[in-house]
ROGUPA-403994 format. One record per residue (C-alpha): residue in one letter; y, x, z; residue number from 1. Coordinates in nm, 3 decimals. Layout:
BEGIN
<pt><residu>a</residu><c2>Y</c2><c1>X</c1><c3>Z</c3><num>NUM</num></pt>
...
This chain:
BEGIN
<pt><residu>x</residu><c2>2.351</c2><c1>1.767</c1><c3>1.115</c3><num>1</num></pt>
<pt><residu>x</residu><c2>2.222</c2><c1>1.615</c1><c3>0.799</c3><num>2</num></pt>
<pt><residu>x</residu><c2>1.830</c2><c1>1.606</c1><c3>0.760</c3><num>3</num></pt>
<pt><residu>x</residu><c2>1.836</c2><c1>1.771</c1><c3>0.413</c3><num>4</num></pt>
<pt><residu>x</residu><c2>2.161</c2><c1>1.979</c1><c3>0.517</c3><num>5</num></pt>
<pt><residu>x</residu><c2>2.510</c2><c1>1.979</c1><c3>0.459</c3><num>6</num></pt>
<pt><residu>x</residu><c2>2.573</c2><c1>1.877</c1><c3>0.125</c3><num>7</num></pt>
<pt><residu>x</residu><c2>2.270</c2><c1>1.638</c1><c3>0.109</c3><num>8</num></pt>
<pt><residu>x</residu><c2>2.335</c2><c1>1.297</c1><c3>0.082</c3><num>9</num></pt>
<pt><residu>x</residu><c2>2.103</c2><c1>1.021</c1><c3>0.206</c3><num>10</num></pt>
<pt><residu>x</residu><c2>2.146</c2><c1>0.648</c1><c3>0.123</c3><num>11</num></pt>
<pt><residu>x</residu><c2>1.947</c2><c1>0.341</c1><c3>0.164</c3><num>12</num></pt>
<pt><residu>x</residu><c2>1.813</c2><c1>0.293</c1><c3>-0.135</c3><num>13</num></pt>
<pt><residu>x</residu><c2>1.534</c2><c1>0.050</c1><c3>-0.251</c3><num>14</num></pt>
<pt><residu>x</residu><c2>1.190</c2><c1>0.132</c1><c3>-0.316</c3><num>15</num></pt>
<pt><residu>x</residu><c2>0.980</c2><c1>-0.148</c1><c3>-0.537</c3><num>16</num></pt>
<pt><residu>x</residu><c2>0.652</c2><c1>-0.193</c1><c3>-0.535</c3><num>17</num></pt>
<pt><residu>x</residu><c2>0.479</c2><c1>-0.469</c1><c3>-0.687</c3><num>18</num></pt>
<pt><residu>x</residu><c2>0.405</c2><c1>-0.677</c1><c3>-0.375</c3><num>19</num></pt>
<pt><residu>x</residu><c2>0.786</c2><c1>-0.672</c1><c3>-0.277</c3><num>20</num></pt>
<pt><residu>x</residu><c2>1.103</c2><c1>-0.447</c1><c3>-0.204</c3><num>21</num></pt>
<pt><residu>x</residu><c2>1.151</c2><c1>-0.201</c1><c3>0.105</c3><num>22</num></pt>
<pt><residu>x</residu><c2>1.491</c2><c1>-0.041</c1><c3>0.200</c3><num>23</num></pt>
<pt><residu>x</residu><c2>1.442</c2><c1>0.302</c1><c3>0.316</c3><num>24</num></pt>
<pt><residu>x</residu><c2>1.714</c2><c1>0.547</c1><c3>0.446</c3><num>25</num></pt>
<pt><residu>x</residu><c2>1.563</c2><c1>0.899</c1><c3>0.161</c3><num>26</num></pt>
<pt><residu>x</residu><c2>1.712</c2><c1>1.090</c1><c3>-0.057</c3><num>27</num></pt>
<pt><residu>x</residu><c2>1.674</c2><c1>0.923</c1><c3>-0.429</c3><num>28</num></pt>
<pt><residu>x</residu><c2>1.459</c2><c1>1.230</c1><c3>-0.507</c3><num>29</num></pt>
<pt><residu>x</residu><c2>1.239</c2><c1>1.159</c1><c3>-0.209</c3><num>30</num></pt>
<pt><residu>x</residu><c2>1.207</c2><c1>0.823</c1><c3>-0.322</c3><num>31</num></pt>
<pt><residu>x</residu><c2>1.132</c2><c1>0.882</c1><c3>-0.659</c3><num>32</num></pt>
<pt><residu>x</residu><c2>0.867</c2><c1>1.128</c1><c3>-0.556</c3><num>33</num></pt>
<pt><residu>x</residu><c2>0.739</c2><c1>0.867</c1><c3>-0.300</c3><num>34</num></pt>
<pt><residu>x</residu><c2>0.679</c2><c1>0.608</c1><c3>-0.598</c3><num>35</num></pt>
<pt><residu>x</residu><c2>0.496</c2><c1>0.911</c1><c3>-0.795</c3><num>36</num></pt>
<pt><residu>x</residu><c2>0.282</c2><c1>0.969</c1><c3>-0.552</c3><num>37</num></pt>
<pt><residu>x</residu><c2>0.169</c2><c1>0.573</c1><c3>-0.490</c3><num>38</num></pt>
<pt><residu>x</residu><c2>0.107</c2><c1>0.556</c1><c3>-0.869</c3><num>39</num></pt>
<pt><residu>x</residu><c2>-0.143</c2><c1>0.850</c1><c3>-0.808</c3><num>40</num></pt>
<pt><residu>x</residu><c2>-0.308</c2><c1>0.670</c1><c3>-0.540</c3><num>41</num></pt>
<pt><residu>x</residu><c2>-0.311</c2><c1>0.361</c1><c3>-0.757</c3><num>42</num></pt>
<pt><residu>x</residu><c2>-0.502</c2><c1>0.534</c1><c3>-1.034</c3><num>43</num></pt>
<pt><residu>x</residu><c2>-0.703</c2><c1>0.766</c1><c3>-0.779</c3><num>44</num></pt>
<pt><residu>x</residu><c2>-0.842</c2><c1>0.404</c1><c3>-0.640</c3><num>45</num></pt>
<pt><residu>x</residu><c2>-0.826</c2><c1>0.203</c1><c3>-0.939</c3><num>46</num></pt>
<pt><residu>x</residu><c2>-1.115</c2><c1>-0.065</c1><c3>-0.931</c3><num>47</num></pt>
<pt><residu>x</residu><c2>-1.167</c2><c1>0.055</c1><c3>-0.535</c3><num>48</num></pt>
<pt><residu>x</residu><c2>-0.875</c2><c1>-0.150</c1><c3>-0.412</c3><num>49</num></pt>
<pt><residu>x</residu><c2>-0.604</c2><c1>-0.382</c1><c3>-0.523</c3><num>50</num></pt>
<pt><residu>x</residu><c2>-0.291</c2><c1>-0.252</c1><c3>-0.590</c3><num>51</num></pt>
<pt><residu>x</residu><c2>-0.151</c2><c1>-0.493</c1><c3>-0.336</c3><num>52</num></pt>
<pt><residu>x</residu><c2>-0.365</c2><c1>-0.343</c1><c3>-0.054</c3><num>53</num></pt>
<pt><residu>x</residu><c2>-0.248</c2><c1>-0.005</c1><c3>-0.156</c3><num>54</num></pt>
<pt><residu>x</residu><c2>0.136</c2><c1>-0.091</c1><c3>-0.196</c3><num>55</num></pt>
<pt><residu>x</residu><c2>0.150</c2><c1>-0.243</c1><c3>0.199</c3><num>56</num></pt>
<pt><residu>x</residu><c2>-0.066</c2><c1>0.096</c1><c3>0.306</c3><num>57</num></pt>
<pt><residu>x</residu><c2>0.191</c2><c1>0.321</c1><c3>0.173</c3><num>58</num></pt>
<pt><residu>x</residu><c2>0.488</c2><c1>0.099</c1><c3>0.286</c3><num>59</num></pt>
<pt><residu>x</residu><c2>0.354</c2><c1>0.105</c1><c3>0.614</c3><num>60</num></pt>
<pt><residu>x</residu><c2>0.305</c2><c1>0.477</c1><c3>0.605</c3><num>61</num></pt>
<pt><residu>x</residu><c2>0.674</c2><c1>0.514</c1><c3>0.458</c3><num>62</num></pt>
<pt><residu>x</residu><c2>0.817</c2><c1>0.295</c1><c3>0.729</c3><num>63</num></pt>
<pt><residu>x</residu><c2>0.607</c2><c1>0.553</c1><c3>0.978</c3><num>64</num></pt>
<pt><residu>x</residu><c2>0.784</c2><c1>0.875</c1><c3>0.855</c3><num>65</num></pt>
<pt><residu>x</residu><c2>1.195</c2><c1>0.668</c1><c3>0.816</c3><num>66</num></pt>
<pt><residu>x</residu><c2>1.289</c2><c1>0.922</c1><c3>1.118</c3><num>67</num></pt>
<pt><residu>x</residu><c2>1.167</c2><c1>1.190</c1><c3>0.931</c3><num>68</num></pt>
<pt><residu>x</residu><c2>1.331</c2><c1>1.561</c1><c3>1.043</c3><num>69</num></pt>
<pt><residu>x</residu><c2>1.208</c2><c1>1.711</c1><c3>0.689</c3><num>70</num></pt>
<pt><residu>x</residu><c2>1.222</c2><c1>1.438</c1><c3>0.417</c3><num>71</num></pt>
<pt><residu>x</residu><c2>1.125</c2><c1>1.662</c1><c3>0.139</c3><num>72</num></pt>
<pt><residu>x</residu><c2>0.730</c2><c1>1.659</c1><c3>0.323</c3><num>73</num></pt>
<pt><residu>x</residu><c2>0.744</c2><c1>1.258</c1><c3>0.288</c3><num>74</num></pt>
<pt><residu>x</residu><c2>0.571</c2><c1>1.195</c1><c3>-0.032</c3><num>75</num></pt>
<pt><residu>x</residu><c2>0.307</c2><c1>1.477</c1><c3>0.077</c3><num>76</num></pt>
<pt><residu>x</residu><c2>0.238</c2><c1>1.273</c1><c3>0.416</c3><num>77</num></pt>
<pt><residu>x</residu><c2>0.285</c2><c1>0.927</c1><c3>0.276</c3><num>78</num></pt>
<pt><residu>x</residu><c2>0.000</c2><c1>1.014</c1><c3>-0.018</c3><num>79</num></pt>
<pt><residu>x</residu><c2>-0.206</c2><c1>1.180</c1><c3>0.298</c3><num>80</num></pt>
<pt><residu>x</residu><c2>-0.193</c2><c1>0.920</c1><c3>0.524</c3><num>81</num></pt>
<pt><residu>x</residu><c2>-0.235</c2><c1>0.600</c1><c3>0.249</c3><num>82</num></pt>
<pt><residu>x</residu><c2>-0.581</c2><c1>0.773</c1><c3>0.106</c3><num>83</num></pt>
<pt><residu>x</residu><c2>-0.669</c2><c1>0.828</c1><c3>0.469</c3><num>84</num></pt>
<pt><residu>x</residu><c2>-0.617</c2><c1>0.468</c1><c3>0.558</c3><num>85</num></pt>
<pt><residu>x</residu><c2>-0.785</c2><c1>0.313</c1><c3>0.287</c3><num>86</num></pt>
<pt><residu>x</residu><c2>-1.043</c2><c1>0.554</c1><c3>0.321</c3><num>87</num></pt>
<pt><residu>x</residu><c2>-1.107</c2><c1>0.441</c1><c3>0.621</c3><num>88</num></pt>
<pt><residu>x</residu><c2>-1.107</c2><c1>0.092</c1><c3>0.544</c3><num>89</num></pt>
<pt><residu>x</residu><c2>-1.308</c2><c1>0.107</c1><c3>0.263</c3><num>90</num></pt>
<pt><residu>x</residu><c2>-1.558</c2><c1>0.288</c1><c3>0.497</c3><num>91</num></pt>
<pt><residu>x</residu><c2>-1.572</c2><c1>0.056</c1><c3>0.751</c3><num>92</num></pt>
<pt><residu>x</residu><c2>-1.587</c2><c1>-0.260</c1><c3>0.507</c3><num>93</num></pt>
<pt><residu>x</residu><c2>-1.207</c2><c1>-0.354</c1><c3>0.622</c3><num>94</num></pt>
<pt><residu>x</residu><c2>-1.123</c2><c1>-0.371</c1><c3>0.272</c3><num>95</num></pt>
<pt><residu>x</residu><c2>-1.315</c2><c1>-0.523</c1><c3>-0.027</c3><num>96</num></pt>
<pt><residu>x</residu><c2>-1.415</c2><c1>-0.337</c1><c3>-0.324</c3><num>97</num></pt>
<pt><residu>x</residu><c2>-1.180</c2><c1>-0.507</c1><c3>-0.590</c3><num>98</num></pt>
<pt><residu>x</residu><c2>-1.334</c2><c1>-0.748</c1><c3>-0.793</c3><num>99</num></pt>
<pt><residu>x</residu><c2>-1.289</c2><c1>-0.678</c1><c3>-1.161</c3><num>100</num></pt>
<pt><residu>x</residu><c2>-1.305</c2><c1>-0.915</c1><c3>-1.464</c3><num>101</num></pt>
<pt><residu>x</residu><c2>-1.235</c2><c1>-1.300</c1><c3>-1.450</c3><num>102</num></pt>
């Protein structure tokens, strides 16, 4: 069976971030609610962290949740686990506060 059911169709589709291109098998509405949610975190950690750092977070955490059983949760965990991650990084000095100006 289908992971979003019978008459749900999934496709590899591409999801772009500015630091590069990721093929994903999610629903386009998954996707498109994936790329909502990583503008969020951009904005939630603007002048925090590059938007680089945060784009290979939240591919990473998008590559973690591919075999997903229940796609529609995948934006919810990818936003959960990026903001955890850099968090965490940002606690333990593993990433830099970004460096604004010239």
């Amino acid at each position: 069976m289908h992971p979003l059911g019978s008459g749900s169709r999934a496709a590899s589709h591409r999801v772009v971030f500015k630091g590069g291109v990721m093929t994903v098998s999610f629903d386009p509405q998954v996707l498109k609610l994936v790329e909502g949610e990583v503008r969020n975190i951009k904005h939630d950690f603007r002048g925090l962290v590059s938007e680089d750092s945060i784009e290979v977070i939240a591919h990473e955490s998008l590559e973690r949740l591919a075999d997903s059983r229940v796609p529609q949760f995948v934006p919810l965990f990818v936003g959960r686990f990026t903001r955890e991650r850099l968090r965490e990084q940002i606690r333990t000095g593993a990433i830099h506060e970004e460096k604004t100006g010239t």
